[in-house]
N, C-alpha and C positions, 0 to 999 in steps of 0.2 A: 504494500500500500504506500500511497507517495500524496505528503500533504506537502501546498504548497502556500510559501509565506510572499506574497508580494511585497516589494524592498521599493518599487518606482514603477509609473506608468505615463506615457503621452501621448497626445496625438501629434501626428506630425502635419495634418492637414487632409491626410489621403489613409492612413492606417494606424491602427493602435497599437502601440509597443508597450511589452510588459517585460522587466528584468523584475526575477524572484528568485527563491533558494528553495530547494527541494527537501523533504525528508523520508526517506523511508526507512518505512518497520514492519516487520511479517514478512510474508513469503511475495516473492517476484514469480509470477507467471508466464511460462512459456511465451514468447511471441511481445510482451513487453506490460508495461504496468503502465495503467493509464495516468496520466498527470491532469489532476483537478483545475482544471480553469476557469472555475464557480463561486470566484472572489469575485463579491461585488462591486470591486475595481474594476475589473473584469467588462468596461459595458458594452458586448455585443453579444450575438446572439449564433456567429456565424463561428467556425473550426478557425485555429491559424492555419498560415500559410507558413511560415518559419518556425522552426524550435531550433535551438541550439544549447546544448550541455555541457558543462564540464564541470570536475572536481580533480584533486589532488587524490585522490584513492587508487590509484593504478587500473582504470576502466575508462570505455568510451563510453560514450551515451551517444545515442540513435534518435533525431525524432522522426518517428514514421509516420512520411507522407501518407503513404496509403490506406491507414488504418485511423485519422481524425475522425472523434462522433462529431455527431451534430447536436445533440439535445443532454446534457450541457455541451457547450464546443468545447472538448476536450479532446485531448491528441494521446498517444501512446509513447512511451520512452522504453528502447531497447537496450540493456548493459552487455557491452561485448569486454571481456576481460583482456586488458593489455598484455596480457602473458599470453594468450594463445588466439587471440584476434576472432572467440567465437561467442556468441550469447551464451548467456546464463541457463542454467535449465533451471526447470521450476523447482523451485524451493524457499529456504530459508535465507534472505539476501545476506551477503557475508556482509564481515565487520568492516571491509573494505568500501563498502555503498553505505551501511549504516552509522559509519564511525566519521565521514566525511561528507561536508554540506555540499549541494549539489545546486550550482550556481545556473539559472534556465535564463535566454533571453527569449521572447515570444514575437513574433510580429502576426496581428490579425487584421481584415480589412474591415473599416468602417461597416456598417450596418447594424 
C-alpha cells in the first residue's frame, strides 16, 4: 500500500503538477501498487500523464502509463530492484522501499 503526502502543487496555465513523497507499508502486488492521487490538492478528475520516482533505496520506480485508473485518477508505480533490473514479486515490500521516502513528481492535464 502506498500513501501519498503532497509537499507542493501548481498550475502552470495548461496542466497540474504535483511533487509529493510516497510511503509504503504491507505487501506490493504483482504488476505495481497503485499511488493514491485523492488528495484534495489533487483538483482534477482526469489520470496523469507523467509520474516520475525516485528514492535513495537501491530501486527504480516505474510509473505505468498503461495501467492509470480513472475514478480516483490514480496511476500505478512498479519497483524494479537495482541489483537485478527486475520487478518485485508480490509480497512483503523490503526494508529497502519501506525504510526510504519515495520522492513522486506528477504532471496531470487540467480538467
Amino acid at each position: 500500500m502506498l500513501a501519498l503526502k503532497v509537499v507542493d502543487h501548481w498550475i502552470d496555465g495548461h496542466r497540474l503538477h504535483v511533487v509529493g513523497v510516497l510511503t509504503a507499508t504491507g505487501n506490493y502486488p504483482a504488476g505495481g501498487d497503485v499511488i493514491p492521487f485523492n488528495d484534495p490538492l489533487i483538483k482534477t478528475g482526469m489520470a496523469p500523464v507523467w509520474v516520475e520516482a525516485q528514492s535513495i533505496g537501491g530501486n527504480d520506480f516505474v510509473g505505468v502509463p498503461g495501467v492509470f485508473q480513472s475514478t480516483p485518477p490514480n496511476a500505478k508505480l512498479r519497483v524494479i530492484a537495482d541489483a537485478t533490473g527486475v520487478e518485485l514479486v508480490a509480497g512483503a515490500y523490503p526494508a529497502s522501499v519501506t525504510g526510504n521516502p519515495i520522492q513522486i513528481y506528477a504532471i496531470f492535464p487540467r480538467g
